[in-house]
C-alpha positions in Angstrom: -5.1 -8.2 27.9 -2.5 -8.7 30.6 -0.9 -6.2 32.8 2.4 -4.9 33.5 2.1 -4.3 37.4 -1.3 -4.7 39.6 -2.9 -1.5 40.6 -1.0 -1.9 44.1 2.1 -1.3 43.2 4.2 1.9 43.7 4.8 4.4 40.8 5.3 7.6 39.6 3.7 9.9 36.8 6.1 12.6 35.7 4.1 15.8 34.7 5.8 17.8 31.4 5.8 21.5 32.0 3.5 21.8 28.4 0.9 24.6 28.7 -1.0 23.5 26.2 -1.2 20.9 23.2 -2.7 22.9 19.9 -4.2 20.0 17.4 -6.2 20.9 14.0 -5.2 24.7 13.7 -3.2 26.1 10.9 0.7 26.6 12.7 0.7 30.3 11.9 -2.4 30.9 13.3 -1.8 29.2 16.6 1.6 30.5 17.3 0.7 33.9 16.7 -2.5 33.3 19.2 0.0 31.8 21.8 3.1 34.9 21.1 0.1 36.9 22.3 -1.1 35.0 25.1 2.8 34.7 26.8 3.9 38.6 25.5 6.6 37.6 23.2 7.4 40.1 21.3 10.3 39.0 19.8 10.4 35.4 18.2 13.3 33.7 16.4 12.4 30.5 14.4 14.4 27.5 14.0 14.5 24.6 11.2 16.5 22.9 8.6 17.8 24.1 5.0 15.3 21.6 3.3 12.1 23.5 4.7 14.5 26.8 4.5 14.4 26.3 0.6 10.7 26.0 0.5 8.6 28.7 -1.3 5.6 28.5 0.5 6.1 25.3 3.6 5.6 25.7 6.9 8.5 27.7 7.2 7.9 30.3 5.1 3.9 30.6 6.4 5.1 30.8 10.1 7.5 33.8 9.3 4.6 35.5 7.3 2.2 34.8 10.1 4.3 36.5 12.5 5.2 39.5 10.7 6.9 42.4 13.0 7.1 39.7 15.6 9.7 37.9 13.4 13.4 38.6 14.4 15.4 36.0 12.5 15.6 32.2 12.0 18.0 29.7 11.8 17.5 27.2 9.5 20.8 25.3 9.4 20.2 22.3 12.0 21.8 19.3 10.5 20.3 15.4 11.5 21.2 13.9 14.9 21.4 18.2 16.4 25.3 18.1 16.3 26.7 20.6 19.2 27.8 22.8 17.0 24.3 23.7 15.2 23.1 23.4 18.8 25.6 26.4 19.4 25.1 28.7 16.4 21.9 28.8 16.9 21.6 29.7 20.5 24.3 32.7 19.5 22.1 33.7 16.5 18.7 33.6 18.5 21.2 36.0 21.4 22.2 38.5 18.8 18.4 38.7 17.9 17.5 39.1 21.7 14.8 37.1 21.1 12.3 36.4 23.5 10.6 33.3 22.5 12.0 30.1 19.9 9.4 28.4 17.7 11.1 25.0 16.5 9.4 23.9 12.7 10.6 20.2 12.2 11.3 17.1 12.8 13.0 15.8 16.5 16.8 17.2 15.2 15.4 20.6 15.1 13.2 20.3 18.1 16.0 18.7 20.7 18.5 21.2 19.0 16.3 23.8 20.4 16.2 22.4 23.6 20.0 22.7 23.3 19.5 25.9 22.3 18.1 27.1 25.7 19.9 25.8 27.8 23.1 28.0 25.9 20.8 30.6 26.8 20.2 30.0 29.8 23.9 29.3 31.0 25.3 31.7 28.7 26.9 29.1 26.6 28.6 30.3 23.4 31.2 27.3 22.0 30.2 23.0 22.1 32.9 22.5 24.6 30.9 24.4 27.1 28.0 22.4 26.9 29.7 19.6 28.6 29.5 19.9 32.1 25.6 19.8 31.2 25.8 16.4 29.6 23.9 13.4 31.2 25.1 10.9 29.0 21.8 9.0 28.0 20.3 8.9 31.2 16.4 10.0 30.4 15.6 9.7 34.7 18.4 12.1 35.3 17.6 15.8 35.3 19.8 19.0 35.6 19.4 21.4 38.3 20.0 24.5 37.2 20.4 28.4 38.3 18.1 29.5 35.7 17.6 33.3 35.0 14.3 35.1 36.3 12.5 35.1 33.5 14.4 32.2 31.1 13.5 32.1 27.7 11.1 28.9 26.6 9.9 27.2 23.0 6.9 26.3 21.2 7.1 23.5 18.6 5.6 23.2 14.8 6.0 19.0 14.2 6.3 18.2 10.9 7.4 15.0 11.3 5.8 12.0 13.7 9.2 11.5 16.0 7.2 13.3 18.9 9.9 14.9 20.6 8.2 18.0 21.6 6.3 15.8 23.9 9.9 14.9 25.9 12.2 17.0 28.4 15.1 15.4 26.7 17.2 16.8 24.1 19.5 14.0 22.3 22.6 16.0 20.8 25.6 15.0 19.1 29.0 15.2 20.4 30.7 15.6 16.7 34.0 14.2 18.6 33.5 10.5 19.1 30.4 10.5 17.1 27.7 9.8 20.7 24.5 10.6 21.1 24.5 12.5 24.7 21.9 13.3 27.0 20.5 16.8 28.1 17.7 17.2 30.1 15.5 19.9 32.0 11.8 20.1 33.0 11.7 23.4 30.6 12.7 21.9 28.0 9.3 20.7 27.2 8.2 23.2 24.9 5.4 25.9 26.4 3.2 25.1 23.8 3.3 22.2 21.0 1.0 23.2 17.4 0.0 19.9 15.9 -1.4 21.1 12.5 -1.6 18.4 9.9 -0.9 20.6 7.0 2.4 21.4 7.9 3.4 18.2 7.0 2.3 18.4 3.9 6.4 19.0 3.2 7.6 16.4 4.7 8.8 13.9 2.2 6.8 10.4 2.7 10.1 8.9 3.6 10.6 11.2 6.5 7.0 11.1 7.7 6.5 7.1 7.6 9.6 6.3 9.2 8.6 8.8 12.2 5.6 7.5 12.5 7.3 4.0 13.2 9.1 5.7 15.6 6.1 6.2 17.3 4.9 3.2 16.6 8.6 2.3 18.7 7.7 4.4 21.8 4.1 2.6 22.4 5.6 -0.8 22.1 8.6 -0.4 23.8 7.0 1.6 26.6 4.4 -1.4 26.5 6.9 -3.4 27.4 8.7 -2.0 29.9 8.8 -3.1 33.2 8.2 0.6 34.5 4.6 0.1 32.5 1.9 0.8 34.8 -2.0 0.5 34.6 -1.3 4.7 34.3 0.5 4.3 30.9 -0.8 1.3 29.2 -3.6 2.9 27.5 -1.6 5.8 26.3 0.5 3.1 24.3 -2.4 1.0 23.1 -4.1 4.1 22.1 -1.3 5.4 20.3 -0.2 2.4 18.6 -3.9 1.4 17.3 -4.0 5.3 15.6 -0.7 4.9 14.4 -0.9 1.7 12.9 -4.3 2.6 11.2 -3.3 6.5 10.0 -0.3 5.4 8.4 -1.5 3.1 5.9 -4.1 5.9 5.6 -2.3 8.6 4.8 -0.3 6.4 2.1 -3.5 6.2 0.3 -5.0 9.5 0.8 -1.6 11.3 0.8 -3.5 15.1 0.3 -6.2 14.4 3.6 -5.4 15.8 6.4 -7.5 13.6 8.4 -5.2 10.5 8.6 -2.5 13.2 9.5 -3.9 14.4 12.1 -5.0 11.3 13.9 -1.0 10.1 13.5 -0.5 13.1 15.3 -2.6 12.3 18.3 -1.5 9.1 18.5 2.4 9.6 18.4 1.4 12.2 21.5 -0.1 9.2 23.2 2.3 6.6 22.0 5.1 9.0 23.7 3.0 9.9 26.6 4.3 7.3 29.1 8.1 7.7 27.7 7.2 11.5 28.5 5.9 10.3 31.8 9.4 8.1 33.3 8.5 5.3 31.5 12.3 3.8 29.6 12.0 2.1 26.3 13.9 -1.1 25.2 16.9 -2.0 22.8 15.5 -0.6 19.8 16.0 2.5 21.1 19.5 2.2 22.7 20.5 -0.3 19.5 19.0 3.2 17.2 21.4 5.2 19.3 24.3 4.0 18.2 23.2 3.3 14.5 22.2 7.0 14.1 25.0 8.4 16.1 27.9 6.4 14.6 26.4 5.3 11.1 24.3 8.3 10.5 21.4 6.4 10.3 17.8 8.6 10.5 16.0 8.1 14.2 13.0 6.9 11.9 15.0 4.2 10.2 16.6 2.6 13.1 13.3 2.2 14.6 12.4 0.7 10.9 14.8 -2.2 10.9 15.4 -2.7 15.1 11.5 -2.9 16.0 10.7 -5.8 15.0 14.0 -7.9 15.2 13.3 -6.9 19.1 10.2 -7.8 19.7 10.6 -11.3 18.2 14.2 -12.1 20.7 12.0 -10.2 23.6 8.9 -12.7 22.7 11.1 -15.2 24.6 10.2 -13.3 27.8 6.9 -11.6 27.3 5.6 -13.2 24.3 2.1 -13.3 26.2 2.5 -9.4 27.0 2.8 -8.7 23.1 -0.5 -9.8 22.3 -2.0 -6.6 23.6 0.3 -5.1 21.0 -1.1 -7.4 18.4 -4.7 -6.4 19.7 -3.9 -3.0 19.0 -3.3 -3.2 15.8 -6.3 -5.6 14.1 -4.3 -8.7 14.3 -4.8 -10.7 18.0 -3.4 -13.9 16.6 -0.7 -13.0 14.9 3.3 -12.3 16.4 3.7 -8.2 16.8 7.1 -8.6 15.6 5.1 -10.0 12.1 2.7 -7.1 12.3 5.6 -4.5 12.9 7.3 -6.1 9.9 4.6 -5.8 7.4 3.2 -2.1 8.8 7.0 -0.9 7.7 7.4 -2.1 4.4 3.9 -1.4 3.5 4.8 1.8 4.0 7.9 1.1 1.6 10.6 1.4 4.4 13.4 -0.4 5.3 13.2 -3.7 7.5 16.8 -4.8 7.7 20.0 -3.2 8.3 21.6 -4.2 4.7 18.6 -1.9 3.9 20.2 1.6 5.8 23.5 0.7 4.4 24.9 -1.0 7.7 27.7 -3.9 6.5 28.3 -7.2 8.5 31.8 -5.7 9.9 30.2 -3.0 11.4 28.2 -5.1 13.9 31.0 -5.8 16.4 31.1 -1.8 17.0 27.6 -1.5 17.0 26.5 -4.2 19.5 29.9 -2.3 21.6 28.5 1.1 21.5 25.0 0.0 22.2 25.8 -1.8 25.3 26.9 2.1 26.9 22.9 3.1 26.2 20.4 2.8 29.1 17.7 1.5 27.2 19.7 -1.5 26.4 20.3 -2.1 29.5 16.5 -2.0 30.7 15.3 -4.6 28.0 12.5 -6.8 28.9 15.0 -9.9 27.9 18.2 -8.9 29.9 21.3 -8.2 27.2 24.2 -8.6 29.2 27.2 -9.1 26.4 27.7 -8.2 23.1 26.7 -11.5 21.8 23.3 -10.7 23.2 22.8 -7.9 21.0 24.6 -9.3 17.6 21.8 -12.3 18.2 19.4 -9.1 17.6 21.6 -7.7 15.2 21.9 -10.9 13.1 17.7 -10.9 13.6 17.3 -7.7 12.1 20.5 -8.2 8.9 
């Protein structure tokens, strides 16, 4: 298996500020153990309409669970965490003087929480405020903030595989021009994250697989990277052999939480060295600008990008991809192949046609993605916008 770096050279090893990482336990159960560890007496809950007009999902156990502790919930976050959901929620959860946010969802709810602090924090109360706080897409940039004493924090419920409650990153919308923007503080990690298999029970299979290659895009683009280190190369093998192996699983044995659970341990390894400093590649920055513009789900982008990647980035590392092939049963087979097949077993989409992308919008989307850091730290240098239509044209 080769190596990214020897064990010589110079690194670093970002720490999240996570207390603790809850796997196996029922969500209610945990989050009412941890409101009683921290003292929060007063917790408002976040999520979207769909789990809002549950009867008896995550949601709706979480609010039971906590009882008097319960002082409101907004459940109105749209996809992609536009500012302005961002925003209503943070003067919601004010109104409330809440004490603690739980976040139950997928990675819009969860960064739109993030966002949701640092209004908080600030004392933000309109979008247009929350620009001075912007870092563009800038993941090794950070905000250095005045914070208050005593500033308010999260805990996450996943129901999805996207894994953002493992990052200090919140991507939010600016509504305006339609650009996925930066915002970033070491608090932003939430205090504690409940991995509980059941609550995605929920989640349609759509949602869930599609996350899960999201994952799946975080331990092979971190793989990758040139930022790799022998202190992050397992994390991504590790995740990407559970991922690759529980989501097949759980498309037979949709009921088991078993194969849940181990996808949930292995997108927190597969986003461990993102978490950690580690960039990721074009599918990422290429996703940006699909879901930001096009409205395209994270999940999907990573669907129909992943591969086309990895097979013009074989050019360059085609040796270093074997490792990803190892990971997931296959050594003598392309990961771009394996990638392929892993996503339409799982009855996604592999090509852009496929997310409703047409062949005029491909100019503005190799543009847009050429603004995104993790284009412009792709194993195979993509230095004009012909560069990325040749990726574009891979993945039509």
């Amino acid at each position: 298996m080769s190596s990214a770096a020897s064990p010589l050279q110079p690194g670093a090893f970002n720490i999240t500020q996570h207390e603790r990482i809850v796997f196996g336990v029922p969500a209610g159960e945990a989050v009412v153990a941890e409101a009683e560890r921290i003292g929060a007496a007063r917790v408002f809950v976040t999520s979207t309409r769909s789990l809002a007009q549950k009867e008896h999902g995550p949601l709706q156990r979480l609010e039971k669970a906590l009882g008097a502790r319960h002082v409101g919930t907004h459940a109105t976050i749209r996809s992609h965490s536009p500012r302005e959901d961002v925003v209503a929620g943070a003067n919601a959860a004010r109104e409330a003087r809440a004490d603690l946010l739980v976040a139950v969802g997928g990675g819009s709810v969860i960064d739109a929480t993030k966002g949701m602090l640092l209004c908080l924090w600030m004392g933000l109360d309109s979008p247009a405020a929350m620009e001075p706080y912007c870092l563009g897409f800038e993941r090794t940039r950070s905000s250095a903030l005045a914070l208050p004493a005593d500033p308010i924090r999260m805990i996450a419920v996943s129901t999805t595989l996207s894994a953002s409650e493992f990052t200090e990153n919140a991507g939010i919308t600016q509504s305006a021009t339609h650009t996925k923007q930066s915002f970033r503080h070491r608090l932003f990690a939430p205090r504690v994250v409940v991995l509980d298999p059941a609550s995605t029970l929920d989640t349609p299979d759509w949602l869930l697989y599609c996350t899960g290659i999201r994952s799946v895009d975080h331990a092979c683009e971190n793989y990758c990277n040139a930022k790799a280190s022998l202190a992050t190369e397992a994390l991504s093998l590790q995740g990407l052999k559970l991922l690759s192996r529980a989501l097949p699983a759980i498309k037979r044995h949709p009921r088991e939480l078993g194969p849940r659970l181990e996808a949930q341990i292995g997108m927190w390894q597969a986003i461990a060295p993102s978490a950690s400093g580690v960039p990721t590649g074009a599918s990422h920055g290429i996703g940006y600008a699909l879901g930001a513009t096009f409205g395209v789900p994270h999940g999907h982008t990573s669907c129909v990008m992943l591969h086309a990647v990895l097979k013009w980035n074989a050019a360059v590392n085609g040796e270093r991809q074997k490792a990803l092939s190892e990971a997931m049963g296959a050594p003598g087979r392309p990961a771009s192949e394996l990638v392929r097949e892993l996503v339409a077993g799982l009855d996604q989409p592999t090509t852009l046609r496929g997310v409703g992308i047409k062949r005029e919008n491909l100019d503005e989307i190799a543009r847009r993605a050429l603004s995104y850091h993790p284009v412009q730290v792709n194993p195979r240098p993509i230095k004009s916008t012909e560069d990325v239509k040749e990726i574009l044209e891979l993945a039509w």
